[in-house]
C-alpha positions in Angstrom: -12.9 -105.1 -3.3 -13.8 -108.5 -3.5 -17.3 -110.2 -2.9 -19.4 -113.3 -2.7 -22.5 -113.6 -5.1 -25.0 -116.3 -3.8 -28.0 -117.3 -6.2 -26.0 -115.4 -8.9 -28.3 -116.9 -12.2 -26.7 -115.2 -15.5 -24.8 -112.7 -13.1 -26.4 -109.6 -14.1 -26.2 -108.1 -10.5 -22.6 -109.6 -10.8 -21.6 -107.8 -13.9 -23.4 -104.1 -12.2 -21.1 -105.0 -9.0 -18.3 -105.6 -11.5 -19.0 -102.2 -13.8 -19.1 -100.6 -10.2 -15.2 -101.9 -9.1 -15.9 -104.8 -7.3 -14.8 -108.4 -8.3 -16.5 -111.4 -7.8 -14.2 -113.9 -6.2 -16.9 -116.9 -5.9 -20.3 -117.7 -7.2 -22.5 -120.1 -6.6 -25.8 -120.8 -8.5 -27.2 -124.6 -8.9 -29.5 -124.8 -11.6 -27.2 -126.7 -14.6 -28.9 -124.6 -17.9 -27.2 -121.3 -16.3 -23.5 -122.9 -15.7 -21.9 -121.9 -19.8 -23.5 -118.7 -19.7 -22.4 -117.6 -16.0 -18.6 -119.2 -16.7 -18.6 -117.7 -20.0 -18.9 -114.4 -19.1 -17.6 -114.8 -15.6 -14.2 -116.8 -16.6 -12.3 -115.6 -13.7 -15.0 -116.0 -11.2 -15.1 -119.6 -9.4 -18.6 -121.0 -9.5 -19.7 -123.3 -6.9 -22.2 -125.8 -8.3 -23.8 -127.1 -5.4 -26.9 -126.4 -3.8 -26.7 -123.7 -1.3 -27.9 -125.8 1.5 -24.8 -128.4 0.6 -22.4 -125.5 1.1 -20.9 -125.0 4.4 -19.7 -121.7 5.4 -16.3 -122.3 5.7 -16.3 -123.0 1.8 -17.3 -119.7 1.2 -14.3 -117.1 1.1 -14.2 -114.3 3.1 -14.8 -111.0 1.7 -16.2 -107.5 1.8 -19.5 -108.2 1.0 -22.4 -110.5 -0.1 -25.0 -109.9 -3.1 -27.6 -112.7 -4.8 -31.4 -112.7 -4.9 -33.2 -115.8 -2.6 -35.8 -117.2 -5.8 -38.7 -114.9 -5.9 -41.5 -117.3 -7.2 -42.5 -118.3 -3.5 -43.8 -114.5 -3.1 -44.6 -113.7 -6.4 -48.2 -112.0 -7.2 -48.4 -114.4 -9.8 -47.8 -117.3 -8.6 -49.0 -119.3 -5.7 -46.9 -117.0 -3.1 -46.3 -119.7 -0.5 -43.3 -117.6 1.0 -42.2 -119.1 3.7 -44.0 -122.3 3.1 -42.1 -123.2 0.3 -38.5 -124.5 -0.1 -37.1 -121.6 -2.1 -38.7 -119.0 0.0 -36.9 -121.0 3.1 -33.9 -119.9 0.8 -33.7 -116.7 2.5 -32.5 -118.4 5.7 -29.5 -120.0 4.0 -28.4 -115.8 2.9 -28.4 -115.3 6.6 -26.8 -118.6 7.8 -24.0 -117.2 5.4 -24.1 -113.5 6.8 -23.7 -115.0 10.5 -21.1 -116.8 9.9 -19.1 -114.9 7.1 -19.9 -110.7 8.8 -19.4 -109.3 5.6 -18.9 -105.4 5.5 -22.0 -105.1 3.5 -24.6 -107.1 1.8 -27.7 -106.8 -0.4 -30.9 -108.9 -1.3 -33.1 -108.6 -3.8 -37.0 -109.5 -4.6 -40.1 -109.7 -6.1 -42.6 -106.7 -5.1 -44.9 -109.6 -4.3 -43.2 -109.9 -0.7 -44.5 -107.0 0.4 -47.7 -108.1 0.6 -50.6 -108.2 3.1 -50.3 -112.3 2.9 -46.3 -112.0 3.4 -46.4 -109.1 6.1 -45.4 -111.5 8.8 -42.7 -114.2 7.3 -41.1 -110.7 5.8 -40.7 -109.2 9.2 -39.5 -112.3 10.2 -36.8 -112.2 7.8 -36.1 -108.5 8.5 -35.8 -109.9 12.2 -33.0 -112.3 11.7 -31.2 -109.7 9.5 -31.6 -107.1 12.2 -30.7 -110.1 14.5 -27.3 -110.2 12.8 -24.6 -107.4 13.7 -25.9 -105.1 10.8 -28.3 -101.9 9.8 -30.5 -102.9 7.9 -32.7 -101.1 5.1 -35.1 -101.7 2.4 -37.2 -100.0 -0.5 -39.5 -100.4 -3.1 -37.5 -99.2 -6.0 -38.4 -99.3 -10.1 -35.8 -99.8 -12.3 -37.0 -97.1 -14.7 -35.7 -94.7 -12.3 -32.3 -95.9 -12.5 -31.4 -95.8 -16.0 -33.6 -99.2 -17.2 -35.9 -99.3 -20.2 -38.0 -101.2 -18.0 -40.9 -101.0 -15.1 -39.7 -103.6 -12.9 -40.5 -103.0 -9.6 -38.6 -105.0 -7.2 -37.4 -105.1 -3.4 -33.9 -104.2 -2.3 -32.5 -105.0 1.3 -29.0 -103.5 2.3 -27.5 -104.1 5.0 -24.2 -102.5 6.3 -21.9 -104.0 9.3 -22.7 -102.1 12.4 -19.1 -101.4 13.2 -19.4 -99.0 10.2 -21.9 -97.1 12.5 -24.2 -96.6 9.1 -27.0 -97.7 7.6 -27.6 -97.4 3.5 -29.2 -94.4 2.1 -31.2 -95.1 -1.5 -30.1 -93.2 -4.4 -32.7 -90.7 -5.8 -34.4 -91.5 -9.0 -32.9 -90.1 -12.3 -34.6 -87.0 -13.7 -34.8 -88.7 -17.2 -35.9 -93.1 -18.2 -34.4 -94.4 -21.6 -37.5 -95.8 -23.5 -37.5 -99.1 -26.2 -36.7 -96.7 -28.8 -33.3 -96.3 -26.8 -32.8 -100.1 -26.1 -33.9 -101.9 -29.1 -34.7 -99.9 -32.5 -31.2 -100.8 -34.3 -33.1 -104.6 -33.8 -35.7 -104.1 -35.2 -35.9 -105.8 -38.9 -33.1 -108.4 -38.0 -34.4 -110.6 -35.3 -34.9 -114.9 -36.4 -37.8 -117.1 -35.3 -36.5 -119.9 -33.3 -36.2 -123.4 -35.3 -38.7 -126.4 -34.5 -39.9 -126.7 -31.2 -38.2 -123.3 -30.0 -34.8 -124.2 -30.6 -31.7 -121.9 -31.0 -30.3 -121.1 -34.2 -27.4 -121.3 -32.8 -24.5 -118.5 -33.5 -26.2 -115.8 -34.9 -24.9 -112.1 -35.7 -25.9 -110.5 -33.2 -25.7 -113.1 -30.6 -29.2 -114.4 -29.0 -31.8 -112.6 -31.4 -33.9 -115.0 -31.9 -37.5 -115.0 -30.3 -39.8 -117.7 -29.2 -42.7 -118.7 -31.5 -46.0 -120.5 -30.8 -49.6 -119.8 -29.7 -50.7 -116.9 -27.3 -52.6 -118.1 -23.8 -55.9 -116.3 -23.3 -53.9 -115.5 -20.3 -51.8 -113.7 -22.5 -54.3 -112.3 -24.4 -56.3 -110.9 -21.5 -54.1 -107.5 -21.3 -52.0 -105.2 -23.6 -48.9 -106.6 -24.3 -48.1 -103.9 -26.2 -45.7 -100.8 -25.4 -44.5 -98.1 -28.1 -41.1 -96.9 -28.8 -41.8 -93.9 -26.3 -42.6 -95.9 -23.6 -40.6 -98.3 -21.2 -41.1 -101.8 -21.4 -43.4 -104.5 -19.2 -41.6 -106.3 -17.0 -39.2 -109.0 -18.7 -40.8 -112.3 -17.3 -38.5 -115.3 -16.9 -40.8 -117.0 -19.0 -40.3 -117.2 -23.0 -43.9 -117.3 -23.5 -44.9 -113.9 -21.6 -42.3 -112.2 -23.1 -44.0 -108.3 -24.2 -44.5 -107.8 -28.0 -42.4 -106.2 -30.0 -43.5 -102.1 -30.3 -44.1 -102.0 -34.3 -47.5 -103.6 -33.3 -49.9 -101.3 -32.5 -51.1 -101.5 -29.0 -53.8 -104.7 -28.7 -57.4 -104.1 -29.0 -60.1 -104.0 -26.5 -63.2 -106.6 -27.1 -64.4 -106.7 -23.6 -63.4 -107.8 -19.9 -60.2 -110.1 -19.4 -60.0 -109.9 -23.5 -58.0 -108.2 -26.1 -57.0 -109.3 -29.4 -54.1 -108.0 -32.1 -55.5 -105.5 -34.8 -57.2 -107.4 -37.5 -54.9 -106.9 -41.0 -52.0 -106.4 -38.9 -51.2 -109.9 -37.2 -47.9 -109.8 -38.9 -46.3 -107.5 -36.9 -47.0 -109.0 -33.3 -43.6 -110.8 -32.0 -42.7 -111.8 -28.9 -39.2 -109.9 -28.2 -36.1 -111.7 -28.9 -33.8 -113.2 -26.2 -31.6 -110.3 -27.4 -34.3 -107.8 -27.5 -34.7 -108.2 -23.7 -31.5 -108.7 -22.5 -30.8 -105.0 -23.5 -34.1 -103.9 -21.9 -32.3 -105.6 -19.0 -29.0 -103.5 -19.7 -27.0 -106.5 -20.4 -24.4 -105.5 -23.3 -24.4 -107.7 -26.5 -20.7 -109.2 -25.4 -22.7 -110.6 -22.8 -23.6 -114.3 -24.8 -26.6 -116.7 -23.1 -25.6 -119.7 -24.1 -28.6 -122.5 -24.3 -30.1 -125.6 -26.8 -34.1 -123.7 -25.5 -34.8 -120.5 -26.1 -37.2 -120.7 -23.1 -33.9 -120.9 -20.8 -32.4 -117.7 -22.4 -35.7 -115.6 -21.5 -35.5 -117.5 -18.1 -32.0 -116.2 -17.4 -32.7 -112.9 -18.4 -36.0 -112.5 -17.1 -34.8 -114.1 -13.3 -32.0 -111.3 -13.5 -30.9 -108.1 -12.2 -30.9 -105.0 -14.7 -27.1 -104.7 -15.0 -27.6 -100.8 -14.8 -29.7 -100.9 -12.0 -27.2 -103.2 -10.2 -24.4 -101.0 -11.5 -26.2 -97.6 -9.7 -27.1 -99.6 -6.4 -23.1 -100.9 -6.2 -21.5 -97.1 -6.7 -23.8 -96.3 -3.9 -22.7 -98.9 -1.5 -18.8 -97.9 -2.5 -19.4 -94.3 -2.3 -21.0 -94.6 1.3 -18.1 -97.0 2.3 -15.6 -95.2 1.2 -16.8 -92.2 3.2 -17.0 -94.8 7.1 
């Protein structure tokens, strides 16, 4: 069952599709610090360079479906959430241009929780509009990847849309009964990760490929909330940025002063990390086969931190067989 992946980044909704049965016949993903790390790992898969807006349709094989996540920083809480005011929200209508032209069987988007709100309520409709405009059903949900076998609460925005020939629309799997925690993830880590070198450079091949973590000063950003979650626990969020990455859990959780301001436990500023690149590629389900290859550190936390949780993709893709399988 071949399929097109469009704003693939590292491929880790690739490599769930793959784990599901599916192969990836053509990728395309412009930024140039992602290109070793989506070939090495992808060597079979033909990975288009260009931007999306340079590709014409017609270069784009045909196949049973289309997967990739439009960037999410246009409607992110965070950030400034332009949406549709902003070039990479406008992204979204380049996925469509390629679903009216290409009528996959299936395809599915992903997103930030951010474009669900209030502010966004009317350019999301209008992109639920042109999909709906399109010869498919189209769904969408809210879904955390805890529920789905991630270490991880990552809430994020999933849109699936089936052909309407198939006379269906996608049904959402139900949560798992049980969540792995850190303890699961990362606790055979724990006493064998590397600072980066000068300026946050790699250390290049390591052991166990990637673990190496970013070092430098804390933001009072940063230092406003608990960054802190124990080995019970899931993890925050993996950010795409180096410098937000959650602590390690052998600190204990950060203390309270007052409003907007915590601070790590006096006598025990030694044990407050950041996470290694490693550390939270496996909270992101990504095997340890799977190599990021970078000179920055910060671009191996972007690449995993922009991605799909490969289990999460993995449990969304058997879905989307299993359903086609029964039209």
């Amino acid at each position: 069952m071949d399929i097109v992946s469009l704003f693939s980044g590292a491929g880790g909704l690739d490599l769930g599709f793959e784990k599901a049965g599916f192969t990836i016949k053509w990728a395309n993903e412009f930024d140039p610090t992602i290109w070793d790390t989506f070939q090495n790992n992808f060597p079979k898969t033909y990975l288009d360079k260009r931007s999306i807006v340079e590709v014409e349709s017609k270069d784009i094989p045909c196949s049973i479906g289309v997967i990739g996540g439009p960037p999410c920083q246009s409607w992110s809480e965070a950030g400034a959430g332009r949406g549709l005011n902003d070039t990479r929200g406008q992204l979204f209508f380049e996925y469509i241009r390629v679903l009216r032209d290409k009528e996959p069987l299936f395809f599915l988007a992903e997103n930030v929780s951010g474009i669900l709100l209030s502010r966004h309520k009317e350019a999301f409709q209008h992109i639920l509009d042109q999909f709906n405009s399109l010869n498919y059903n189209v769904t969408y949900k809210l879904l955390n990847a805890k529920d789905y076998g991630v270490p991880q609460d990552r809430k994020r925005v999933i849109i699936v849309g089936f052909h309407r020939k198939t006379g269906k629309a996608f049904n959402f799997p139900e949560p798992f009964t049980i969540s792995p925690t850190l303890k699961d993830a990362i606790w055979d880590l724990k006493e064998c990760a590397i600072k980066g070198k000068q300026y946050n450079k790699t250390n290049g091949n390591l052991e166990i490929p990637n673990h190496e973590y970013m070092d430098g000063n804390f933001s009072t950003i940063y230092m406003s909330r608990n960054r802190v979650r124990n080995w019970d626990e899931q993890s925050f969020t993996i950010q795409a940025g180096g410098r937000h990455a959650p602590i390690h859990p052998q600190a204990p959780k950060m203390k309270f002063i007052e409003q907007d301001k915590r601070i790590f436990v006096p006598g025990k500023e030694y044990l407050y990390r950041r996470l290694s690149v490693r550390e939270c590629a496996r909270i992101q389900t990504f095997p340890d086969n799977f190599v990021f290859i970078y000179s920055n550190i910060a671009d191996g936390y972007k690449m995993i931190g922009n991605a799909v949780p490969v289990k999460f993709a993995e449990v969304l893709a058997n879905e989307i067989k299993k359903q086609l399988i029964e039209i």
